[in-house]
C-alpha positions as CSV (number, residue, x, y, z in Angstrom):
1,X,0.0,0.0,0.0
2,X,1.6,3.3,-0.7
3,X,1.8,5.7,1.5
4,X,1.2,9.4,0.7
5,X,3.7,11.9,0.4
6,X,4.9,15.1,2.6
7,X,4.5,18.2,1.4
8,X,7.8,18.4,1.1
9,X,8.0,15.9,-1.5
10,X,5.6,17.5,-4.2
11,X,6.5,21.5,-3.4
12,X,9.7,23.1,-4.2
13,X,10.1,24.8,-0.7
14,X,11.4,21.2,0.7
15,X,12.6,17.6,0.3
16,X,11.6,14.1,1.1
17,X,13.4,12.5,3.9
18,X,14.5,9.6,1.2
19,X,15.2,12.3,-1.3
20,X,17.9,13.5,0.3
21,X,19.4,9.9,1.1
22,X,19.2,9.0,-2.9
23,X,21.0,12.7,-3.1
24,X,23.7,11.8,-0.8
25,X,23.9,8.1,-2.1
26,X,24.7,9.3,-5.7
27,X,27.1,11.9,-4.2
28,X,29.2,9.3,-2.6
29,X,28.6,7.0,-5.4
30,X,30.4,9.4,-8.2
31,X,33.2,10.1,-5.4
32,X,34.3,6.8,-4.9
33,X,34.2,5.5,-8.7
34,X,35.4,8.5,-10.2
35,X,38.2,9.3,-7.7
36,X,39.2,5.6,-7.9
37,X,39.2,6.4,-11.6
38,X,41.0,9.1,-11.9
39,X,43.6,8.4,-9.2
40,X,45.0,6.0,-12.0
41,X,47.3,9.5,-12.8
42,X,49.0,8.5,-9.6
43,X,49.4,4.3,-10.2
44,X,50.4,5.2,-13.5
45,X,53.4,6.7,-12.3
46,X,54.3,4.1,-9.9
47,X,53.9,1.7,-12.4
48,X,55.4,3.3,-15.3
49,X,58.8,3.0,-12.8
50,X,57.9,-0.2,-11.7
51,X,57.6,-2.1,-15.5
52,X,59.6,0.7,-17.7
53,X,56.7,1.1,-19.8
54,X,56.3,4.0,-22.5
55,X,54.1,6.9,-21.1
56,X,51.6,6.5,-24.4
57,X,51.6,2.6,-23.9
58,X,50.1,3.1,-20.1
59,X,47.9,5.9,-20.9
60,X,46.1,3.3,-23.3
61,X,44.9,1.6,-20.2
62,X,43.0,4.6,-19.3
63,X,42.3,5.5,-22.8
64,X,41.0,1.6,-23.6
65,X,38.2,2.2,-19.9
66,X,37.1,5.4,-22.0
67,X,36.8,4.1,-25.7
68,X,34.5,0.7,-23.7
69,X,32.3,3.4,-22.1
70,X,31.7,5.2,-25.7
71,X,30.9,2.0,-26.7
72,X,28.4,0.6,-24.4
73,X,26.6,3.9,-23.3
74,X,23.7,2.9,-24.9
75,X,23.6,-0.2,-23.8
76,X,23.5,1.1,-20.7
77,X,21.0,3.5,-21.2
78,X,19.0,1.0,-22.4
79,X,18.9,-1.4,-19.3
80,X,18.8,1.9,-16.9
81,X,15.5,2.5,-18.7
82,X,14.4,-1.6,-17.9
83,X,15.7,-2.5,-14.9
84,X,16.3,1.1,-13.4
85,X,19.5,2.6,-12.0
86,X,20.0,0.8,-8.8
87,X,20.6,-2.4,-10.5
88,X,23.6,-1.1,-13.0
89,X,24.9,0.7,-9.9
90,X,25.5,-1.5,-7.6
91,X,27.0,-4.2,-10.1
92,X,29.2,-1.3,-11.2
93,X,30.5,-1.1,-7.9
94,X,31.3,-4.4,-6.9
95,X,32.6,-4.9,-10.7
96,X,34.7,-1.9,-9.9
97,X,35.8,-4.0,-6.4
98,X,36.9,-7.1,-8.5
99,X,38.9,-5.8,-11.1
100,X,41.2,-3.8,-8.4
101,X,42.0,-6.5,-6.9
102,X,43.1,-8.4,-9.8
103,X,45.2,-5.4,-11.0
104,X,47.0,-5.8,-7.7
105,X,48.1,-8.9,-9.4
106,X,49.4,-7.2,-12.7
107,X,52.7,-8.4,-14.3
108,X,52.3,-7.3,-18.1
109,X,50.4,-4.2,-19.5
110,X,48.2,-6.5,-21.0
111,X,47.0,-7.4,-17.5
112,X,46.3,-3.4,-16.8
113,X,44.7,-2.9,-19.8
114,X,41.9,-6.0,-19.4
115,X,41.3,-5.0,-15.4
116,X,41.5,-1.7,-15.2
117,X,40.8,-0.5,-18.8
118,X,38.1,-3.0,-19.0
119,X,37.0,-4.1,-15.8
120,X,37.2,-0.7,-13.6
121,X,36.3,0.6,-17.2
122,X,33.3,-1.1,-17.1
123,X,32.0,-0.5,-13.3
124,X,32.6,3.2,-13.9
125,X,30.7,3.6,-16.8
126,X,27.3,1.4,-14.5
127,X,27.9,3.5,-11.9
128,X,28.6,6.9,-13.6
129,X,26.6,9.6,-15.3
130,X,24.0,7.6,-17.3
131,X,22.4,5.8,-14.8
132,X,23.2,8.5,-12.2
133,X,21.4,11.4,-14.5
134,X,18.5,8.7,-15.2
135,X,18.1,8.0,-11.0
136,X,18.2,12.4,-10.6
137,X,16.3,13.2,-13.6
138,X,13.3,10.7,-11.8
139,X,13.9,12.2,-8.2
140,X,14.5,15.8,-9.1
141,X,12.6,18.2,-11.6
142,X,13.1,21.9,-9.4
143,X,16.6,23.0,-9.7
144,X,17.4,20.1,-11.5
145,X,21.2,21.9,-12.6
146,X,22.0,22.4,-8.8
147,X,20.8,19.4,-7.2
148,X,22.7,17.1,-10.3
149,X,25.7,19.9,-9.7
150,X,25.6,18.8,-6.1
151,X,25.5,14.9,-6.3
152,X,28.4,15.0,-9.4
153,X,30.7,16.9,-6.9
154,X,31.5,14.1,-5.3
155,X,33.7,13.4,-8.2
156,X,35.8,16.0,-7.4
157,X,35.7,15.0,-3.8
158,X,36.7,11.7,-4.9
159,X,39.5,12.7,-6.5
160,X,40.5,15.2,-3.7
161,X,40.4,12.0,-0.8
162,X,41.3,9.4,-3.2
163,X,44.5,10.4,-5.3
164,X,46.6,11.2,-2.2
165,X,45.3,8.3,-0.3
166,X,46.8,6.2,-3.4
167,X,49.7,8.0,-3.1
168,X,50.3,7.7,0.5
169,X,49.1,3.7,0.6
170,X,51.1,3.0,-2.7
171,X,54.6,4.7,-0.7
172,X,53.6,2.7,2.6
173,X,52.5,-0.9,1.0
174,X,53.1,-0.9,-2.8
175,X,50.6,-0.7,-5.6
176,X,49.8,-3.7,-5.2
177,X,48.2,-3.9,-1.9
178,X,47.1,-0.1,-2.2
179,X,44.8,-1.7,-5.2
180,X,43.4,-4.7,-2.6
181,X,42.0,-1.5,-0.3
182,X,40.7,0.5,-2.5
183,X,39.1,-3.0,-4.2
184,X,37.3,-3.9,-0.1
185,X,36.3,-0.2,0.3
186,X,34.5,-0.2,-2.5
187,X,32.9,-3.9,-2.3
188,X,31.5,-2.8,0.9
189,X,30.7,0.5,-0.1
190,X,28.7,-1.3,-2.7
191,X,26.3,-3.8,-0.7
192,X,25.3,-0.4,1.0
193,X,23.5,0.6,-2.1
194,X,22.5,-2.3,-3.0
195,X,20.5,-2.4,-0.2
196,X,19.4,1.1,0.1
197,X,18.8,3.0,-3.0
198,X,15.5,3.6,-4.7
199,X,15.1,4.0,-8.5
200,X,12.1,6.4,-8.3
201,X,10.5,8.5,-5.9
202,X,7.1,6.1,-6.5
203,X,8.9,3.1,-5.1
204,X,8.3,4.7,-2.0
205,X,4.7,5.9,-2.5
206,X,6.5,9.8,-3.0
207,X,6.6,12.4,-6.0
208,X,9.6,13.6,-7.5
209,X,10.9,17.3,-6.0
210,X,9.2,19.6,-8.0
211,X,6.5,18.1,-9.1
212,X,2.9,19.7,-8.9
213,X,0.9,18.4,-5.9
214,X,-1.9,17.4,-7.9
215,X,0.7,15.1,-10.2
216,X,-0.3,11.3,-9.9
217,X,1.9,9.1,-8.2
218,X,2.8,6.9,-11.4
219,X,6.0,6.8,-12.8
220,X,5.3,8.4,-16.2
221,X,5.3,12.1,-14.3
222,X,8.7,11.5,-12.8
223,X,10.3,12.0,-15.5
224,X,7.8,15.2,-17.6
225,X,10.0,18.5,-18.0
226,X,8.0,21.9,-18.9
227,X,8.2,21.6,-22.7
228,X,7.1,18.3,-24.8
229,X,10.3,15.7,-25.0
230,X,10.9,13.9,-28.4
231,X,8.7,11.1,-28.3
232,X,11.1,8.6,-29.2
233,X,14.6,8.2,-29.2
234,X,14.7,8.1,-33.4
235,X,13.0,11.8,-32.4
236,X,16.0,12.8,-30.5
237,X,18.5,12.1,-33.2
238,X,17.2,14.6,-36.0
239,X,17.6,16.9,-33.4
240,X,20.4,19.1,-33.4
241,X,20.6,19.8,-30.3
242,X,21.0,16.2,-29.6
243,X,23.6,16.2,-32.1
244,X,25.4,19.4,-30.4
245,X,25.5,17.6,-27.1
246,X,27.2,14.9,-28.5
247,X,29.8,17.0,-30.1
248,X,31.1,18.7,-26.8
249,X,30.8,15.1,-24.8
250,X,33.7,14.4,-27.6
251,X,35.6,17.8,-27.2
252,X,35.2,18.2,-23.3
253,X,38.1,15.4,-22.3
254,X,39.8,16.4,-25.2
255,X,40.6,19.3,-23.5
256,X,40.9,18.2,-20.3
257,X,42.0,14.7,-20.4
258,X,45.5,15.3,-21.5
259,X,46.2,17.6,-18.7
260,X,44.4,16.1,-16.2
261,X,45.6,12.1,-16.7
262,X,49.2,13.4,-17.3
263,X,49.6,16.4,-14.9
264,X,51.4,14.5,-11.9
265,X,54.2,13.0,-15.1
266,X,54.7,16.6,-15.8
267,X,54.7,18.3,-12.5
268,X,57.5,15.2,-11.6
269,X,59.2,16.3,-14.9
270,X,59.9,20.0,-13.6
271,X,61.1,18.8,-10.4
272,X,58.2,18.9,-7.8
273,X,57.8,16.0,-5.6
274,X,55.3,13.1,-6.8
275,X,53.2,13.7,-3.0
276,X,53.7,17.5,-3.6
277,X,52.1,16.6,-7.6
278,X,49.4,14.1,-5.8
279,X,48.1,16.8,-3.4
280,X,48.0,19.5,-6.2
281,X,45.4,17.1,-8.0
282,X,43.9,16.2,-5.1
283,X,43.3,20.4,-4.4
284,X,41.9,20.3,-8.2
285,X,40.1,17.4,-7.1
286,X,38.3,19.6,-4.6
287,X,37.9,23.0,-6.4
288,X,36.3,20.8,-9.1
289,X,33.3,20.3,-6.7
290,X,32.7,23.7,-5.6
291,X,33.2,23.7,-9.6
292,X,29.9,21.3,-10.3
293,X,28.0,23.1,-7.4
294,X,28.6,26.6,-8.4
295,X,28.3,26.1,-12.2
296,X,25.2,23.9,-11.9
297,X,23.4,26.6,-9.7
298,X,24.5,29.2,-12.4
299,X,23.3,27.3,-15.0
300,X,19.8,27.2,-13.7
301,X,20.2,31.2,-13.2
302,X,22.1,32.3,-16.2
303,X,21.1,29.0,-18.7
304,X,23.7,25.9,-19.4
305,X,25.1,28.7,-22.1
306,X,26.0,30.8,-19.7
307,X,27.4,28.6,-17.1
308,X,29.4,26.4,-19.4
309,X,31.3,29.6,-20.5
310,X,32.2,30.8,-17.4
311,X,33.5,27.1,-16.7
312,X,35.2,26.8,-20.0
313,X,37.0,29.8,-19.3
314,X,38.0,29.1,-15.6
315,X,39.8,26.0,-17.3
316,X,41.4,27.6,-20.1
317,X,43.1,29.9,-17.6
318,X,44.3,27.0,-15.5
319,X,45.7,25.4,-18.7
320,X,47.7,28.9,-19.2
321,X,48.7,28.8,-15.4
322,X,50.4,25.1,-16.2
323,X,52.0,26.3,-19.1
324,X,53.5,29.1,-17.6
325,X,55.7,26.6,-15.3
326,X,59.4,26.1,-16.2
327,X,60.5,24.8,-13.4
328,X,60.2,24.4,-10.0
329,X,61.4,27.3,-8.3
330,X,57.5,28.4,-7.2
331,X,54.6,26.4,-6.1
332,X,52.4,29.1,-6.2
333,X,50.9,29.4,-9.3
334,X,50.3,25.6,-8.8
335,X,47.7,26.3,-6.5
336,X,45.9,28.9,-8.7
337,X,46.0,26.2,-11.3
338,X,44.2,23.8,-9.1
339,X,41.9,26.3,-7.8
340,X,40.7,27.8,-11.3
341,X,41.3,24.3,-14.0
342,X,39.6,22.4,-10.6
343,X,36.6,25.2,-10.3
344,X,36.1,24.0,-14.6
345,X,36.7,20.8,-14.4
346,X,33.9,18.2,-14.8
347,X,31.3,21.4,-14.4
348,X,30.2,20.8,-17.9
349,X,29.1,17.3,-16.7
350,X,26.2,18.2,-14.6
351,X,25.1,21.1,-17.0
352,X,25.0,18.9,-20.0
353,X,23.7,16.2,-18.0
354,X,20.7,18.9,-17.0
355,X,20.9,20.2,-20.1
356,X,19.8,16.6,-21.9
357,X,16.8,16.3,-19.3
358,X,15.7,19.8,-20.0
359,X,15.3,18.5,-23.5
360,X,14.6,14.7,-23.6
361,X,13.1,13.9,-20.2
362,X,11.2,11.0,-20.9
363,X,10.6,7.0,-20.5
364,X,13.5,7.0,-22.9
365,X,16.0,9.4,-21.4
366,X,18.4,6.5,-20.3
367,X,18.7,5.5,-23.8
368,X,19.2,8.8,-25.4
369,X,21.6,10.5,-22.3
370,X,23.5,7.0,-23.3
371,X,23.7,7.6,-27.2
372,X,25.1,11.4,-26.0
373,X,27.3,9.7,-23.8
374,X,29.3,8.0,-26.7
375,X,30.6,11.3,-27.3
376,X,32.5,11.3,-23.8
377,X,33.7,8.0,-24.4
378,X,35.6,8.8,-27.7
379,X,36.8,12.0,-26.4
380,X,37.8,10.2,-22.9
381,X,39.7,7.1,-24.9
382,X,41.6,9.9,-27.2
383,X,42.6,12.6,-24.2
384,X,45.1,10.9,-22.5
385,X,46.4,8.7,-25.4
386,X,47.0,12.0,-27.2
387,X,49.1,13.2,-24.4
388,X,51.3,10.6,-23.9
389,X,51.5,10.5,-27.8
390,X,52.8,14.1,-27.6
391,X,55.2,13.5,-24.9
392,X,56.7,10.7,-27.0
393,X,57.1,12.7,-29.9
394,X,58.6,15.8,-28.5
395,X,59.6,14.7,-24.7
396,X,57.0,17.8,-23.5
397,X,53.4,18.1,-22.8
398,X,53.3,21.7,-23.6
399,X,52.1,20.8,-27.2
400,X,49.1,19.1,-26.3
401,X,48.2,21.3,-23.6
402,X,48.2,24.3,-26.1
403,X,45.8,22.2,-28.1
404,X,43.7,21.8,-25.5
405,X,42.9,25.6,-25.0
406,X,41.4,25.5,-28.4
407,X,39.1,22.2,-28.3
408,X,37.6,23.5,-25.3
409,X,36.7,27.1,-27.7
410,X,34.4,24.5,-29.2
411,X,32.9,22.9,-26.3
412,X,31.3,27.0,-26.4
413,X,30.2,26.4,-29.5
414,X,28.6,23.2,-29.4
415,X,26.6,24.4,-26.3
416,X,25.5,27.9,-27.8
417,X,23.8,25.5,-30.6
418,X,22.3,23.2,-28.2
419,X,20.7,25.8,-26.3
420,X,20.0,28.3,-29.0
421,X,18.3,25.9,-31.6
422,X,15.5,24.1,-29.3
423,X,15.0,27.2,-27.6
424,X,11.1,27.5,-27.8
425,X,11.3,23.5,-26.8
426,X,13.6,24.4,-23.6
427,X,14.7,27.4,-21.5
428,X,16.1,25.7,-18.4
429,X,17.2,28.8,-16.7
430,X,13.4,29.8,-16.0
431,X,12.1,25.8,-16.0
432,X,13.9,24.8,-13.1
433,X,13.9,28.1,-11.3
């Protein structure tokens, strides 16, 4: 029998008890899996001295987890939209859990490509923004850019607890064993949401945040945005606004991929500690989820336009602060770099991620966000592969940092389109306010 809701669950001024546990479930969720994923900057070095391998070759083990998540986001989507997100999400995580403990047996790159490249690959991509932007899109319809800005930021916290915790396990017990407790922490981390996390607001007899009182509690109105959605997903792809979106999931890690997965090699090239490079990512780490918060509120004040220029820009001028570096005589400018390239990075995420339910909420938004999502995928598996290329070629990153200033020019552009043509269709900065 269901039960009705509070108030709170169907009016803007307040939340649902449970709302706010799914909130701080998907909050944790992104922190662990994304830090876990992105503190492979930190066993790559480690590695890279333990087996001699080329920078370019061990990138590809990043680079492989990104080009498998192109390629099976709409898969993904597709099952999100049958069997809900708290399935995928929980065998993400305790797929995540098995393959780090089998890379704590690695002896080839072969071996780190298959379980971390495909294994953690393949736990990050269940347990990361597609099903994640399904599960909020159902729970959350006021302030949908804050509130998805809010649980994302947990990647940067992630990153911020996780990449000096790797650091500082891998120079007290190895790699190897630093892998085995990262792998328990998240198997038991994941039987917690197994257990506790709700696909919809209706499982529990509640509406969605936002919703009008009078809405019926059936899960068809979780998921209704103010304007009409495409009514199917073949709708979605003549759109281009769909196609726009796409475009800047490919150009966003190609901008920030090569200086993020690389930026501990080439703080260690100009002399700074590898701790004293782990902590400046782990600051980034942090910035980058007052980043998501920040620039998902702004979004739902100025439009996604609006707030994915301001974060484009707050990365470009990291980039410039990294490139500035010679040597290393000052640390300061290091921790401007972390403040304003963390504030950018990963803001897009939630924006584009609001963004797509603005304009495709719907019984078939798991499917399309996961067709959008290839875009990330190919831009993820080319980043980092592109900066080790570079530093092959020319022994610097400099080169492939400069490039990265200009892809993310187009990540404006792409957005601009997306929210300009579907206009009458879409104005999230008044929808969700």
């Amino acid at each position: 029998m269901r039960t009705q809701p509070s108030s709170g669950a169907a009016s803007p001024g307040g939340l649902a008890p449970y709302a706010w546990v799914t909130l701080l479930l998907a909050f944790t969720t992104t922190a662990l899996v994304f830090g876990i994923w992105f503190s492979f900057a930190v066993f790559f070095v480690a590695m890279v001295e333990t087996f001699h391998w080329s920078r370019g070759a061990a990138a590809l083990a990043f680079s492989v987890g990104s080009l498998l998540q192109a390629g099976l986001s709409p898969l993904v989507g597709v099952l999100t939209d049958r069997w809900g997100p708290r399935a995928l999400i929980s065998a993400g995580l305790l797929l995540s859990a098995a393959a780090l403990a089998a890379c704590s047996q690695v002896q080839a790159l072969a071996h780190l490509i298959v379980f971390f490249g495909f294994g953690v690959g393949t736990g990050v991509l269940l347990a990361g923004p597609v099903t994640h932007s399904a599960l909020l899109a159902a729970w959350f319809i006021h302030r949908r850019g804050a509130l998805i800005g809010l649980a994302f930021a947990g990647m940067g916290l992630g990153v911020k607890a996780l990449g000096p915790l790797a650091q500082y396990l891998i120079a007290h017990v190895g790699w190897r064993s630093s892998f085995l407790v990262l792998a328990a922490l998240t198997a038991g981390y994941g039987l917690l949401v197994a257990f506790a996390l709700r696909n919809t607001p209706y499982e529990l007899g509640l509406r969605p945040y936002g919703a009008a009182p009078e809405a019926k509690l059936d899960p068809p109105s979780s998921l209704r945005s103010a304007a009409p959605p495409p009514a199917t997903v073949a709708g979605a792809l003549r759109e281009r606004a769909f196609w726009a979106l796409f475009l800047a999931q490919v150009l966003i890690p190609l901008g920030i991929f090569p200086v993020s997965v690389h930026q501990v090699a080439y703080l260690a090239d100009l002399g700074f500690s590898k701790t004293f490079a782990a902590a400046i990512l782990g600051h980034m780490g942090l910035m980058s989820s007052c980043g998501r918060i920040l620039f998902g509120a702004l979004s739902d004040r100025l439009g996604r336009f609006g707030g994915v220029t301001l974060s484009v820009l707050c990365s470009q001028l990291g980039i410039v602060l990294l490139l500035l570096m010679r040597d290393a005589s000052a640390t300061w400018p290091l921790y401007l770099y972390a403040l304003f390239f963390g504030l950018g990075y990963g803001a897009r995420g939630p924006i584009i991620s609001a963004l797509a339910a603005d304009l495709f909420a719907g019984r078939h938004f798991g499917t399309i966000f996961g067709l959008i999502s290839i875009g990330h995928g190919i831009g993820g598996a080319l980043g980092p592969w592109f900066g080790g290329y570079v530093y092959d070629r020319f022994g610097s990153y400099r080169p492939a940092f400069a490039v990265a200033l200009v892809v993310l020019c187009g990540v404006v552009g792409c957005l601009w389109v997306a929210t300009r043509r579907l206009a009458y269709r879409a104005k999230p900065a008044h929808a969700d306010s």
